[in-house]
N, C-alpha and C positions, 0 to 999 in steps of 0.2 A: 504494500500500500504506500500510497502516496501522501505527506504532512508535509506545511510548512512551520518551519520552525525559527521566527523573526527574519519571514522570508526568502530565507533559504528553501528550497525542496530536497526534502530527505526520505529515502527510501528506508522505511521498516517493515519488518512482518506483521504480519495480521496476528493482531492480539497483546501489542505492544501497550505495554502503561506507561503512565507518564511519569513515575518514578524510573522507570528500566529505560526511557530517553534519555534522563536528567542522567542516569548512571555513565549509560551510551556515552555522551556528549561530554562525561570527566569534572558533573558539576556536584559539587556535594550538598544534601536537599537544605542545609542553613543559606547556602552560599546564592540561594537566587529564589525570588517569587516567579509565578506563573499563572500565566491562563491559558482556558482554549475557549476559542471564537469568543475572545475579549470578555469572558470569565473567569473569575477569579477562580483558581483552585489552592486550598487548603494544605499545606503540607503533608500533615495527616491522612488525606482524601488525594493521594500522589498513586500511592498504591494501590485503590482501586477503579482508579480513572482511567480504562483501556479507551483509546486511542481508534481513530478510526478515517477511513478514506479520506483524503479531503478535509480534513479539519486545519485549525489554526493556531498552533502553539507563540507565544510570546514570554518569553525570559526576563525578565527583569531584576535590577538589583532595589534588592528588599531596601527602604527607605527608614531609619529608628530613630527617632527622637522627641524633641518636641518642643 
């Protein structure tokens, strides 16, 4: 299957999570926020967010303070 991921196209398997991208990709899960199709995903809610045709991953760095 086919994902972009901060616009890139990246080929994965079918039934890819999006903790096992973040793994893929050498990010470790403190080290970056995310969504797909400009939702927010959860840290926690990483590992059981399978991933699918066509969707739209966005990486970002996690923002702290205040």
């Amino acid at each position: 299957m086919k994902i972009h991921v901060n616009g890139d196209a990246v080929e994965l398997p079918e039934g890819t999570t999006l903790a096992e991208l973040l793994q893929r990709l050498g990010h470790t899960p403190e080290a970056v926020g995310s969504a797909v199709d400009g939702r927010h995903v959860p840290r926690a809610a990483r590992v059981a967010r399978v991933l699918a045709d066509g969707e739209s991953v966005t990486l970002f760095q996690p923002i702290v303070g205040g």
